[in-house]
C-alpha positions as a printed NumPy array, in Angstrom:
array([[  2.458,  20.401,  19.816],
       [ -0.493,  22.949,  19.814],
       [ -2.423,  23.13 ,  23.093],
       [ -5.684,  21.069,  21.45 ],
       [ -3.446,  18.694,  19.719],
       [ -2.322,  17.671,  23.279],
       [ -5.778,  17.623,  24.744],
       [ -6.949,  15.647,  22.236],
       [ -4.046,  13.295,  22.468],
       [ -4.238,  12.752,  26.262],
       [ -7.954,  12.025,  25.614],
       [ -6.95 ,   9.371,  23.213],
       [ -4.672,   8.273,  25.531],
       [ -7.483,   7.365,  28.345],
       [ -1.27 ,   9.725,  21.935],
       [  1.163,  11.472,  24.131],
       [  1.925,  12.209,  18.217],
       [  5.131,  13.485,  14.344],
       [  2.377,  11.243,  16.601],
       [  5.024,  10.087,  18.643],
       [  4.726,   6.544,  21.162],
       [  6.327,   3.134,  21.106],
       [  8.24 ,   2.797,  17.886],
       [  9.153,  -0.577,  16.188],
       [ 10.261,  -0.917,  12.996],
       [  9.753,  -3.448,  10.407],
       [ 13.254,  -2.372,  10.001],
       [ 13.792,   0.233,  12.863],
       [ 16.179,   3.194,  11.201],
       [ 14.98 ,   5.209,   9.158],
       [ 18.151,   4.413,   6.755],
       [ 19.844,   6.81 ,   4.124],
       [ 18.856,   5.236,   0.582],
       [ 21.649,   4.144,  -1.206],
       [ 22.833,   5.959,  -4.147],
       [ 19.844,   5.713,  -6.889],
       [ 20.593,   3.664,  -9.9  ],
       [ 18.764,   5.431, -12.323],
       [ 16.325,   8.707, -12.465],
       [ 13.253,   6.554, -11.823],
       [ 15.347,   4.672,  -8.528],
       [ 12.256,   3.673,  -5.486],
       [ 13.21 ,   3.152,  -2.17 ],
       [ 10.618,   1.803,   0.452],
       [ 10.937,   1.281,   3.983],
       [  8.112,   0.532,   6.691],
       [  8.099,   1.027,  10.435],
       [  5.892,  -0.407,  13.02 ],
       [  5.578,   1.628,  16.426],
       [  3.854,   0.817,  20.283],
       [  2.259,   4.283,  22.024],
       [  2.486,   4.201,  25.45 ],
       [  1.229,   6.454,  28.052],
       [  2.023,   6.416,  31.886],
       [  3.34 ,   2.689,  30.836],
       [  0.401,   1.721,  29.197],
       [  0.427,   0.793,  25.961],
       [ -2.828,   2.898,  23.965],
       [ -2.04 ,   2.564,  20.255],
       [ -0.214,   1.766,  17.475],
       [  1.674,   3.849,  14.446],
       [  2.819,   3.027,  10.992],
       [  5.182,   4.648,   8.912],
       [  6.112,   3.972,   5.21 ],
       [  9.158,   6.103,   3.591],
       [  9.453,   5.872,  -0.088],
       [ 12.138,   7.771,  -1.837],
       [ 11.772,   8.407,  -5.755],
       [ 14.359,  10.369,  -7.559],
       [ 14.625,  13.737,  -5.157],
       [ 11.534,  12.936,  -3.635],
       [ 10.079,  11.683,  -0.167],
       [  6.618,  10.183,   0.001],
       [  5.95 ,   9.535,   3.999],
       [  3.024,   7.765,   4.733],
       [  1.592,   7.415,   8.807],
       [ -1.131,   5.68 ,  10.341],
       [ -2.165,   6.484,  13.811],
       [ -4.847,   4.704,  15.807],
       [ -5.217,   5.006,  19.665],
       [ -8.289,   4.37 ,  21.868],
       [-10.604,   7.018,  22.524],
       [-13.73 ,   6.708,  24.712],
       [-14.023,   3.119,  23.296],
       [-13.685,   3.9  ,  19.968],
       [-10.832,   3.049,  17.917],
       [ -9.906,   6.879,  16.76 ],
       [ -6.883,   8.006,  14.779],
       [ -5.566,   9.723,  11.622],
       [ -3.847,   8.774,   8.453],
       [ -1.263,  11.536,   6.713],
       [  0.647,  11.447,   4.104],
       [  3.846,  14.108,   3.023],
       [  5.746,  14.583,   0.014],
       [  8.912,  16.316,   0.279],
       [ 11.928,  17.509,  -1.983],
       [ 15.27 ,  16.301,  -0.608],
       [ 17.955,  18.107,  -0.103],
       [ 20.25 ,  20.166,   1.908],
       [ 17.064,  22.264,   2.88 ],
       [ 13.953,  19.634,   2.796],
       [ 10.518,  21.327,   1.684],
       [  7.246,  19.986,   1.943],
       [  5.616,  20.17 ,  -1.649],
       [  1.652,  18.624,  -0.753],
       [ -0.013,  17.064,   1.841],
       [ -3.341,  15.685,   2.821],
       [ -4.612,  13.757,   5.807],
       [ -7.78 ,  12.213,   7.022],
       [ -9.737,  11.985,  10.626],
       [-11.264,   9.345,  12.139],
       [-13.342,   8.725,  15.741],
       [-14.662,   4.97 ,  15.317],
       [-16.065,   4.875,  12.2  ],
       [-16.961,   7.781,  11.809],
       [-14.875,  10.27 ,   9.29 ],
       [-14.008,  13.692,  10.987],
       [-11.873,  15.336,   8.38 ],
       [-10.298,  15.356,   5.343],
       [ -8.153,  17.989,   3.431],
       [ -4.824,  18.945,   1.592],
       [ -1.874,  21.043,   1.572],
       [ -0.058,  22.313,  -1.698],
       [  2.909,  23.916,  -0.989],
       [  4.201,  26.99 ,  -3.774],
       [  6.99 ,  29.687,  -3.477],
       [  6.121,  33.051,  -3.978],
       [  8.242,  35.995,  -5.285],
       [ 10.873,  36.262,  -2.095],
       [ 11.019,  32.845,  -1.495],
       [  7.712,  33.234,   1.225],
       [  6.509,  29.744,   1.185],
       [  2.625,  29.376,   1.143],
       [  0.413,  26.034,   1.806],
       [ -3.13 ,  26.49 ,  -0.46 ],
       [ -5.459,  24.144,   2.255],
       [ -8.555,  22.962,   1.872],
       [-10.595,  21.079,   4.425],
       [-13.784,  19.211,   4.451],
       [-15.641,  17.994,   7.327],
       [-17.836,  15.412,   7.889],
       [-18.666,  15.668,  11.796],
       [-19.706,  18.076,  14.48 ],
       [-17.876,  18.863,  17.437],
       [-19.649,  16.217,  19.583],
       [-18.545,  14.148,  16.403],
       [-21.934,  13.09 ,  15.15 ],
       [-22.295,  12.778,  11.837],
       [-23.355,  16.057,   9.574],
       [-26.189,  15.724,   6.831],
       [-23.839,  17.875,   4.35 ],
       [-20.294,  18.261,   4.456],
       [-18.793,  21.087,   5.334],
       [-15.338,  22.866,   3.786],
       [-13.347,  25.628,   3.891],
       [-10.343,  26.771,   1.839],
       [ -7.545,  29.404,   2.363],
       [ -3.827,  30.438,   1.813],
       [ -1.919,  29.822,   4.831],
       [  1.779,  31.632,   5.464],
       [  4.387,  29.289,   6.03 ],
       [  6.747,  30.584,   8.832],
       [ 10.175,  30.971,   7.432],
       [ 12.574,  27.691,   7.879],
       [ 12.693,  24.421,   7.413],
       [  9.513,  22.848,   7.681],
       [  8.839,  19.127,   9.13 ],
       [  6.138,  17.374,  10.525],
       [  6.443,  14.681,  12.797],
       [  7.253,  11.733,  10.161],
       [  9.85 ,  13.98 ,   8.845],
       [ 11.476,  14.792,  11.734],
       [ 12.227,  10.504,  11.913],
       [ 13.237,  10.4  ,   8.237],
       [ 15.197,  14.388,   8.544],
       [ 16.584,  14.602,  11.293],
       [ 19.974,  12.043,  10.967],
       [ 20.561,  13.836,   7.442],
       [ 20.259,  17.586,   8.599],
       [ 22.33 ,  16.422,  11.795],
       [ 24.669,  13.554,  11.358],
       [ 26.945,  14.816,  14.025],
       [ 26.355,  16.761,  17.029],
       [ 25.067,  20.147,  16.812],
       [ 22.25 ,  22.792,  15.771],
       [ 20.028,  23.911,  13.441],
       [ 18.266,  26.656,  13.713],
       [ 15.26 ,  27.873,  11.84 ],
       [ 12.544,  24.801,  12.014],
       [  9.405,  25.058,  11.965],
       [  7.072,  22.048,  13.264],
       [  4.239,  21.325,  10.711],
       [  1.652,  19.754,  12.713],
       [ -0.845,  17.751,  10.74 ],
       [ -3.615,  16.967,  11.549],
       [ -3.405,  20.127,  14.34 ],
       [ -6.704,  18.255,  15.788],
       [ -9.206,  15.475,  14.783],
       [-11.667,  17.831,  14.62 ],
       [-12.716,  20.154,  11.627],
       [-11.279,  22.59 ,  10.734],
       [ -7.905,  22.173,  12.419],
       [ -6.168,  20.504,   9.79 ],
       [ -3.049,  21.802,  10.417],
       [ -0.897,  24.44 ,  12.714],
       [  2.771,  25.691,  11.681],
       [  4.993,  26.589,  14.953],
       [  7.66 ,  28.693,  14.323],
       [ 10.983,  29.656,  15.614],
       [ 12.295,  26.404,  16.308],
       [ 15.623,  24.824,  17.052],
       [ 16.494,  21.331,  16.35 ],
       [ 20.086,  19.621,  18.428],
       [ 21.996,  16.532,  18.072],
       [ 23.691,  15.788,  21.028],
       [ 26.875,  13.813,  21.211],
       [ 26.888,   9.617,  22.147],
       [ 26.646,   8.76 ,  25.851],
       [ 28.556,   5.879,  27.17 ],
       [ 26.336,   3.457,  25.047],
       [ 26.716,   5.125,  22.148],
       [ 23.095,   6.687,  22.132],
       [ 22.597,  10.261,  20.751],
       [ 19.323,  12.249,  21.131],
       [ 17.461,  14.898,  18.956],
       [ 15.657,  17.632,  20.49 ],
       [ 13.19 ,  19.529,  18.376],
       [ 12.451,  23.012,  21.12 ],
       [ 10.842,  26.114,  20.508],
       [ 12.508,  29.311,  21.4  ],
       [  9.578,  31.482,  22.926],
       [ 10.171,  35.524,  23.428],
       [ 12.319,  36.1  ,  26.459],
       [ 14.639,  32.933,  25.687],
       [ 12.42 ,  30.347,  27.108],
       [ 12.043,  27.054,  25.457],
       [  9.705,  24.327,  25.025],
       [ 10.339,  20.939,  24.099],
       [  8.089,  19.811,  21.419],
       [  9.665,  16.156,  20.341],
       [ 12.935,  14.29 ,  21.014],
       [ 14.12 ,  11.357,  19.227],
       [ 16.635,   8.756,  20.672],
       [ 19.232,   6.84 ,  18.176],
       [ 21.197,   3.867,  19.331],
       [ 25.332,   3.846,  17.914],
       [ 23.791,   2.061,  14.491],
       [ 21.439,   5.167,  14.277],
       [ 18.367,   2.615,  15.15 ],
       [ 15.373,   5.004,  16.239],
       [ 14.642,   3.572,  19.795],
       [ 12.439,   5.717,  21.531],
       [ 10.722,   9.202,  20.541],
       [  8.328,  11.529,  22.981],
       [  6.224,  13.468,  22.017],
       [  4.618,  15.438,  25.27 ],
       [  3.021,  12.606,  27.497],
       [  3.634,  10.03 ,  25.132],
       [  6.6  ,   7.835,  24.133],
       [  6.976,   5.842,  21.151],
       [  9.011,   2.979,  20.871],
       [  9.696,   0.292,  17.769],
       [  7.02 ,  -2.057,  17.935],
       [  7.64 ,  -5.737,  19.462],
       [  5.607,  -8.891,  18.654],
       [  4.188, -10.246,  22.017],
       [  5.258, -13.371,  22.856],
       [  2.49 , -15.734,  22.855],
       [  1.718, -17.644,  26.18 ],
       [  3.332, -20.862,  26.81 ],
       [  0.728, -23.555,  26.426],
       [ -0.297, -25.475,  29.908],
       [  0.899, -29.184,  30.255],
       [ -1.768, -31.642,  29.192],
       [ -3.267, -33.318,  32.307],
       [ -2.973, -37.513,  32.677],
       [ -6.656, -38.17 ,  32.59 ],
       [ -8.658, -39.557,  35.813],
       [ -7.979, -42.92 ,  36.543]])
């Protein structure tokens, strides 16, 4: 997570991420589709997650995963409080499955209140070499002190994909069992962030040289993911890690300050005893 992403998030906080705080799922694994019955085969599944920070809960995420054919379609909605304001992002990803997942398009959308920040898009192409580029493009609609502007602004440009397997938050969740599904390594990631900031024009930030681990069940049966990135010199900094109970249930992922954990429906208070009335 980029330096401003985190700033940004600890503001909202009072987001610790991709998005990543208290996760609860509508169904809470991000399952392996079953085998498709046809070329036109649609699998959807939705996830409901808590963000907490220093034990307070601050937001709330969504995540919907639909699989058609060889494709992934991941859709997240992130809202946290900020100064008062209710201020979040919405992304969505569509990926081509596989042994090596790519990201083919993107877009995403920035919000402080109700205000719009930022808007833009990603389109993902191969060049000659196999060099993966992302064509953005990137309006927005605010200043910096996030005031409204009397004309939009945008900006468009061809962005170099590092080399390796690109995945955003959300696809780390949905990715990371199927790259991994025993203990082990994979080099080569690269973290997509998206949105890199709330703020125009930081739509997005790519950080290479990453390593993502699967380490092996403790005495519960729980396994954790570790998504690091290996600086110059050998040091390495943890961007994400995402816990998986013995069913592969997602229980908990952290993203920096924050932890995100499968959302749970409060329990409503217990209504008091009606009172005999005065005699």
């Amino acid at each position: 997570m980029s330096v401003r992403r985190v700033t940004v998030l600890a503001g909202l906080a009072g987001l610790a991420a991709l998005a990543v705080a208290a996760a609860s799922a509508v169904e809470v694994k991000p399952q392996t589709p079953g085998p498709p019955s046809g070329p036109t085969s649609v699998v959807r599944q939705e996830f409901e997650y808590d963000i907490f920070a220093e034990n307070q809960k601050v937001g709330r995420m969504r995540l919907r995963i639909m699989t058609v054919s060889d494709r992934v379609i991941l859709d997240e909605e992130f809202l946290a409080q900020f100064k008062g304001q209710e201020t979040g992002f919405d992304t969505q990803e569509v990926y081509r499955d596989g042994a090596k997942p790519a990201p083919q398009r993107a877009k995403a959308v920035t919000r402080f209140g109700d205000v719009k920040l930022m808007e833009g898009s990603l389109v993902f192409e191969a060049k000659d070499g196999g060099q993966l580029t992302a064509k953005m493009e990137a309006t927005g609609f605010a200043d910096k002190e996030r005031k409204p502007l009397a004309k939009a602004a945008t900006v468009s440009r061809e962005l170099a994909v590092p080399a390796g397997t690109a995945l955003s938050h959300s696809a780390l969740l949905y990715f990371a069992p199927r790259l991994l599904p025993a203990a082990g390594q994979k080099d080569k990631v690269v973290f997509m962030e998206l949105p890199d900031d709330i703020d125009f024009p930081a739509l997005v930030n790519f950080k290479p040289d990453c390593v993502l681990s699967r380490s092996a069940p403790n005495a519960e049966g729980n396994a954790e993911f570790l998504l690091k990135q290996v600086l110059a010199g050998g040091n390495a900094v943890p961007l994400a890690t995402i816990t998986i109970d013995k069913a592969g249930n997602v229980i908990e992922t952290r993203l920096g300050r924050y932890t995100i954990r499968p959302h749970k429906a409060e329990t409503p208070a217990k209504p008091s005893e009606a009172k005999p009335p005065p005699r």
